[in-house]
Residue, then its C-alpha position, 0 to 999 in steps of 0.5 A: x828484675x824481670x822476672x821479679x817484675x812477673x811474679x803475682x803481688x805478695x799480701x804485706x800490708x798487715x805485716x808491716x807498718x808505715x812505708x816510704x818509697x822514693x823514686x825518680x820520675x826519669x829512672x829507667x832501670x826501675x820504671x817510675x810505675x814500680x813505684x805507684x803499684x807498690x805503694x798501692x800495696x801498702x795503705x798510706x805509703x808516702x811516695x816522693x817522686x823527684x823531677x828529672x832525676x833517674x835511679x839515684x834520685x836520693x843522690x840527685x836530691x839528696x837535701x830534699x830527700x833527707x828532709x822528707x825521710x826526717x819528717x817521715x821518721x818523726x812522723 
């Protein structure tokens, strides 16, 4: 994970399309700003970001997480 973390960003934003990241605002094996920087990479990346909760945050909320997944699979 460290030295992923070290590599210089990689151009992807023309390769693919729409992008759903989801992270825990408390996860302390990836840090929450893992997230921001990769959906800066990637215009119009939806991101939630659920409260309290750490790496399993799709566990933690897992209704919430269904619900936006579903909306972003319709989408």
């Amino acid at each position: 994970m460290r030295r992923w973390g070290l590599q210089p960003p990689v151009e992807l934003s023309s390769a693919v399309g729409q992008v759903f990241i989801v992270h825990g605002d408390s996860d302390r094996l990836v840090p929450p700003a893992n997230a921001t920087e990769l959906a800066r990479l990637f215009a119009g990346a939806t991101v939630p970001v659920y409260p309290d909760s750490g790496h399993g945050a799709v566990f933690q909320y897992h209704r919430e997480f269904v619900d936006a997944a579903r909306d972003f699979l319709h989408r």
